[in-house]
C-alpha positions as CSV (number, residue, x, y, z in Angstrom):
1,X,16.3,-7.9,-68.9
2,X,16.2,-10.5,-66.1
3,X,13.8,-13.5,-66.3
4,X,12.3,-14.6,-63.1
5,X,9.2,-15.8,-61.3
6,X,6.6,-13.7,-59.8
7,X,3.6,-15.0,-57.7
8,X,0.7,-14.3,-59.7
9,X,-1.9,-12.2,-58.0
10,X,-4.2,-12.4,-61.4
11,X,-5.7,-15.4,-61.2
12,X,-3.0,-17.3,-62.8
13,X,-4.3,-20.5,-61.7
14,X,-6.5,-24.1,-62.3
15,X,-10.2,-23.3,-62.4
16,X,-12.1,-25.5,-60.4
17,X,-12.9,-28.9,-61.7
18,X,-16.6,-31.0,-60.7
19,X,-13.8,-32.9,-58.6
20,X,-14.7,-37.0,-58.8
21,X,-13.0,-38.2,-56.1
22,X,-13.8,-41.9,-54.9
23,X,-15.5,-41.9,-51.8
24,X,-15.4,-45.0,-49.4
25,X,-18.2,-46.1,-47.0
26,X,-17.4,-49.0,-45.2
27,X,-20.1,-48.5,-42.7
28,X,-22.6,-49.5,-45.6
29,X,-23.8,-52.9,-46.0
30,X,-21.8,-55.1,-47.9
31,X,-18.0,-55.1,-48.6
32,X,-16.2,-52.3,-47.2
33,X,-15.5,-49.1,-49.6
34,X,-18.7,-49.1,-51.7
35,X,-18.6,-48.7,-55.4
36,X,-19.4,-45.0,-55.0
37,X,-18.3,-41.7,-55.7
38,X,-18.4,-38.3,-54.4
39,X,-18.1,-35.3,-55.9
40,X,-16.2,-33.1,-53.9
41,X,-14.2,-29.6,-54.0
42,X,-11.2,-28.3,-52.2
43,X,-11.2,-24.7,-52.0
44,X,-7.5,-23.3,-51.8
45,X,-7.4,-19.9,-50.8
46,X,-4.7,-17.7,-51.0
47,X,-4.3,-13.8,-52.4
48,X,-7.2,-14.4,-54.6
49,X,-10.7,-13.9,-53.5
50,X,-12.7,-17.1,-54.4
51,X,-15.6,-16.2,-56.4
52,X,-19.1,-16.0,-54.3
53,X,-21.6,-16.3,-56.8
54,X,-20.5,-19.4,-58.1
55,X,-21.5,-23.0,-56.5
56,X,-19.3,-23.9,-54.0
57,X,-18.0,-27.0,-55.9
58,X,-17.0,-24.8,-59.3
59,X,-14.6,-22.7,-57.2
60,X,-11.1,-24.0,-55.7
61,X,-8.3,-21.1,-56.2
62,X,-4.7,-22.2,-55.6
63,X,-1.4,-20.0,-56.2
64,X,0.3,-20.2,-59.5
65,X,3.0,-18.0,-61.1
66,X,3.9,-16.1,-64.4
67,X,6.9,-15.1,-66.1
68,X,7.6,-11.8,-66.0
69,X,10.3,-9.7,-67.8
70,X,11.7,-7.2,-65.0
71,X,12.0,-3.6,-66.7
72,X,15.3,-2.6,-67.4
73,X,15.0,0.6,-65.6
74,X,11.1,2.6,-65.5
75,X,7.6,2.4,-66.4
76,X,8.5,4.7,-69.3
77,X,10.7,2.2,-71.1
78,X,8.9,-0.4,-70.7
79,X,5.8,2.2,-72.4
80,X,8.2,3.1,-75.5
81,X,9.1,-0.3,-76.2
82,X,5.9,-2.0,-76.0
83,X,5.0,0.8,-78.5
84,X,7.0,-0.2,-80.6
85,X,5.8,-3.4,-80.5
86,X,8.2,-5.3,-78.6
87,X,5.8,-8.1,-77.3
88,X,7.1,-8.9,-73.7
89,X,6.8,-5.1,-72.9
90,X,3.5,-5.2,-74.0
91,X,2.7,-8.2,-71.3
92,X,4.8,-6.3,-68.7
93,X,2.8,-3.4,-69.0
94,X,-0.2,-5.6,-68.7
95,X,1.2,-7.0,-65.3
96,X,2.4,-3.8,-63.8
97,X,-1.1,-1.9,-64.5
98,X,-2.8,-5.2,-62.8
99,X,-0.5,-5.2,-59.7
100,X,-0.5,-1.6,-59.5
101,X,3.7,-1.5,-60.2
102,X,5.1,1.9,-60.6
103,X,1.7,3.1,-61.4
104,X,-1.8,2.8,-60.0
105,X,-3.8,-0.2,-60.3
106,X,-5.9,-0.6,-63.4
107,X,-7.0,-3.8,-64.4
108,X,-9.0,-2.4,-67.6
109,X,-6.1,-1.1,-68.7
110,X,-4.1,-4.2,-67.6
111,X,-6.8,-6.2,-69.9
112,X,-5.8,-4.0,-73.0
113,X,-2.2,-4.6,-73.2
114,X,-2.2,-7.9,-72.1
115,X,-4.8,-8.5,-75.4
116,X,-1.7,-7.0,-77.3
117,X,0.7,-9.1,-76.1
118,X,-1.8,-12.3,-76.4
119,X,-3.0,-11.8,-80.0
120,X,0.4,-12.1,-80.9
121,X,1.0,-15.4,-79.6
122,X,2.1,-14.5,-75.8
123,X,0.9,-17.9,-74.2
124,X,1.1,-16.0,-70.7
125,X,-1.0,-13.0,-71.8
126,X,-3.6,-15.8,-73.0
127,X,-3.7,-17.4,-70.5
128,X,-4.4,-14.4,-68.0
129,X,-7.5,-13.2,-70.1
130,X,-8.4,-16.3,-69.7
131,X,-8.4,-15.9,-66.4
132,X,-9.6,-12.6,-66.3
133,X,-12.9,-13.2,-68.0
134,X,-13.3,-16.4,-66.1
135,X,-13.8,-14.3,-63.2
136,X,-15.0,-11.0,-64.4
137,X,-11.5,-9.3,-63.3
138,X,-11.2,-6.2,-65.0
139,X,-13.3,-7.0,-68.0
140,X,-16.9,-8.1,-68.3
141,X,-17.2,-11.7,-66.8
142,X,-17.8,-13.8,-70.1
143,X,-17.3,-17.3,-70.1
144,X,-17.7,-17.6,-73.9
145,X,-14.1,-14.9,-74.7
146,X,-12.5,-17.4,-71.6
147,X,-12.6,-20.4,-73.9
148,X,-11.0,-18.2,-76.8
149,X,-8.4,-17.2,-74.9
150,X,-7.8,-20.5,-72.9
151,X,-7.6,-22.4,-75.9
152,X,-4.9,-20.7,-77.6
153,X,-2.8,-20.9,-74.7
154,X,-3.8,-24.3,-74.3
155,X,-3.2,-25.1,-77.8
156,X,0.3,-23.5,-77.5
157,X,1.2,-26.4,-74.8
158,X,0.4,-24.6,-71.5
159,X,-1.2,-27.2,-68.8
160,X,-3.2,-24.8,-66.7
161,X,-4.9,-23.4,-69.5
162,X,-5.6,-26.9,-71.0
163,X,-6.5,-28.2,-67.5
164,X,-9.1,-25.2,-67.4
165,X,-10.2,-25.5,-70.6
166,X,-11.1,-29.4,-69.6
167,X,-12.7,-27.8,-66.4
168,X,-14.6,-25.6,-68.8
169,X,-16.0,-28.6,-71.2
170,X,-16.8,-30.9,-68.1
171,X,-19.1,-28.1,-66.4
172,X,-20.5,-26.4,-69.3
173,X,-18.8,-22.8,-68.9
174,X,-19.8,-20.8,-72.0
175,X,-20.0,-24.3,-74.0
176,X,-21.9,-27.3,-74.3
177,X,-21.0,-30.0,-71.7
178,X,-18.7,-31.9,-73.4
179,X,-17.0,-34.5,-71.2
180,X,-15.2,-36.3,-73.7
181,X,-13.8,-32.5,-74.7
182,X,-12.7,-32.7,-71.1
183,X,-11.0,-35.5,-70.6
184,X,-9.0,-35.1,-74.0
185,X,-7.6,-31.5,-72.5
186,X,-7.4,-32.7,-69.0
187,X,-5.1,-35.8,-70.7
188,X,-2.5,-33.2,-72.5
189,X,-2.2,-31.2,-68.9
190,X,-1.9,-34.0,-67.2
191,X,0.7,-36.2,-70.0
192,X,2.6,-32.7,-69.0
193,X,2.9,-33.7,-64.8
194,X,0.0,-31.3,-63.8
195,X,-1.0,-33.5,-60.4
196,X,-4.4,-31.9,-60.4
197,X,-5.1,-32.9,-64.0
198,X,-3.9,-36.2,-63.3
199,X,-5.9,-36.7,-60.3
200,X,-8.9,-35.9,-62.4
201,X,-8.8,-37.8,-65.5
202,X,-7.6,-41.0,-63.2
203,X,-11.0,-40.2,-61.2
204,X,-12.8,-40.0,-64.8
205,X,-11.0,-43.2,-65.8
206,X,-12.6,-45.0,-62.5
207,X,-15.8,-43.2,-62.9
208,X,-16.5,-43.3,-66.7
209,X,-17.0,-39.8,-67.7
210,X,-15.7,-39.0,-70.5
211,X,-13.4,-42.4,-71.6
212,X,-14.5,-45.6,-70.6
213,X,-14.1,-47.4,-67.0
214,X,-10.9,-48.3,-66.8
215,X,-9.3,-48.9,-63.0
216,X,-5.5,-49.8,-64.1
217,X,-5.7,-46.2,-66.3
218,X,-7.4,-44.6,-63.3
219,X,-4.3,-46.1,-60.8
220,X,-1.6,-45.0,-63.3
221,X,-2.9,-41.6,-63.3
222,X,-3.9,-41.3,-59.8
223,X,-0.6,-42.8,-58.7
224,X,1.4,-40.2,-60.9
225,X,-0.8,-37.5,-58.7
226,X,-0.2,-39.2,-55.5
227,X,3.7,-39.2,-56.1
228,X,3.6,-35.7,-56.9
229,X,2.0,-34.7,-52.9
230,X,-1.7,-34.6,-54.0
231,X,-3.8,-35.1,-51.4
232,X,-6.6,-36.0,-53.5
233,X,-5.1,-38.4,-55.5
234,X,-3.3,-40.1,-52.7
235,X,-6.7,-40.8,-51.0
236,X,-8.2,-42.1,-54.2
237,X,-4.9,-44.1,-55.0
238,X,-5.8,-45.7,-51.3
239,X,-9.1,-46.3,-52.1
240,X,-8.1,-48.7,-55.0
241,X,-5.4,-50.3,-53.4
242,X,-7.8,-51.2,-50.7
243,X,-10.5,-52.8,-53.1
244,X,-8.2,-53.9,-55.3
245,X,-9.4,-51.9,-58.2
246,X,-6.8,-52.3,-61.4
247,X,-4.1,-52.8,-58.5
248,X,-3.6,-56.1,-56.3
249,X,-5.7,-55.5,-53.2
250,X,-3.2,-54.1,-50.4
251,X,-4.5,-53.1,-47.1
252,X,-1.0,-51.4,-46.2
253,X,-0.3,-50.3,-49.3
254,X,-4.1,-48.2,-49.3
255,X,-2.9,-46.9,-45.4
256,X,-0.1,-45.3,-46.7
257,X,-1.9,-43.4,-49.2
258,X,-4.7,-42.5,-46.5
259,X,-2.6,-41.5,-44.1
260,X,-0.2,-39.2,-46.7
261,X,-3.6,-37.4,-47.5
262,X,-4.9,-37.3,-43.9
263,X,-1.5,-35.3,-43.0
264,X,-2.4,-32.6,-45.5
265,X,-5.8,-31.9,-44.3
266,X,-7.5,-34.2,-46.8
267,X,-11.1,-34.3,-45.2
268,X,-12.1,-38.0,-46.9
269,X,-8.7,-39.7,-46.3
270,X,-9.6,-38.5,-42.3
271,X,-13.0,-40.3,-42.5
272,X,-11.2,-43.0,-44.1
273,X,-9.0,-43.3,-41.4
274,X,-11.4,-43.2,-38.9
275,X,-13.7,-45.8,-40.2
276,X,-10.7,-48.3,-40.4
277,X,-10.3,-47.6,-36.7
278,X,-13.7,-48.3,-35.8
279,X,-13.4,-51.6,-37.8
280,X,-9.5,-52.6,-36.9
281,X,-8.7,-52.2,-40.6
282,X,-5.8,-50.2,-39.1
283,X,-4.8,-52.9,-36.9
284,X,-5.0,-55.4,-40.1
285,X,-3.0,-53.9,-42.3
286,X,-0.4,-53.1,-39.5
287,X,-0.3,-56.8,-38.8
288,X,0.0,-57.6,-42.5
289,X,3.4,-55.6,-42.6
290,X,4.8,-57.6,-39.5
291,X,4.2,-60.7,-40.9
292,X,5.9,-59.5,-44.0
């Protein structure tokens, strides 16, 4: 059967972190950028409804994809192999009854042999329970049976479901707020290049939570993010290059990064921008690269 990718309409994606982004205030009294943080979300909608009841800052959805084993030729086939055990029939039936592919849509069902498949040690099928009791989808919402199944995906090397167990032991999801928890999951997704993991254990490393303050591990991390096209990160990588924290102060180098996350919508690095206007930080920094 042909492997390939499929866009995941199952919430096959990071749960929302308590975001720590820096935040910069350099209308404030004193030197400009303020020792201060903001804790901030970025909602990222796409197929997936975000989830209502929760507080707005638990709650960012972005795209992500599974793998999916294409059926050789029907529904039925893929039925009387997975009953006879074959393991990545078991998850394609699973995918098929969630997406509503050559048969109706049922997500109960979907939940049942995608608990075959996971039980088994199908890291995919893990991690969509996961996901699927994260958000009530099909089964019960329970936070508590997310954690099971997010850490034995997570435990089997996946970064998402080790990034959302993090985001699970930093908000208190089912478990007891365990920050240090967090930050060691949040460190295996991001040692693994997840820029949204990255992002937030550099912005735990600057803050504290979790590991100690640290600004020259918070710009290693937050400038792996930045590379990567996080907005995020690029804004917070800004911020330290502009005070100097555990990098060597550069005004031009922090413009870059501000104006990188500005073009992708980043709300903070706009702000930023503006406020460096108003105090001809802009101007500054442009004059420090002419010089050069």
């Amino acid at each position: 059967m042909q492997r390939h990718f499929v866009t995941l309409l199952v919430a096959g994606c990071l749960l929302a972190w308590h975001a720590t982004s820096v935040l910069a205030d350099i209308d404030s009294d004193g030197p400009a950028f303020s020792h201060q943080f903001y804790a901030t979300s970025s909602p990222q909608q796409n197929d997936v409804d975000s989830v209502d009841d929760d507080p707005p800052q638990r709650t960012a959805i972005t795209s992500g994809s599974m793998q999916f084993n294409e059926p050789g030729s029907s529904y039925s086939s893929c039925m009387k192999a997975a009953k006879h055990g074959d393991l990545q029939s078991q998850f394609n039936l699973g995918y098929m009854h969630y997406n509503g592919f050559g048969v109706p849509v049922d997500k109960n069902r979907a939940a049942t042999w995608f608990k075959k498949a996971a039980v088994r040690g199908h890291l995919e099928a893990q991690k969509v329970l996961g996901f699927m009791y994260y958000r009530g989808d099909g089964v019960p919402q329970n936070y508590a049976e997310a954690v099971v199944w997010f850490r034995m995906s997570a435990e089997n090397g996946d970064p998402q479901s080790q990034f959302s167990l993090g985001s699970i032991y930093f908000n208190g999801w089912g478990v007891e707020v365990n920050r240090e928890e967090a930050a060691r999951w949040c460190r295996k997704a991001a040692e693994q290049g997840e820029p949204q993991a990255q992002f937030i254990l550099g912005s735990m490393y600057a803050r504290g939570e979790g590991v100690s303050i640290d600004y020259a591990e918070a710009a290693r991390w937050l400038t792996r993010s930045a590379e990567q096209g996080n907005p995020q990160g690029q804004m917070s990588l800004g911020l330290l290059y502009y005070n100097g924290w555990g990098v060597g102060q550069d005004r031009q180098e922090a413009l870059k990064w501000f104006l990188l996350a500005s073009e992708q919508g980043d709300e903070q690095a706009e702000k930023i921008l503006d406020s460096m206007i108003k105090h001809r930080e802009i101007i500054k920094a442009v004059d420090t690269v002419a010089v050069k």
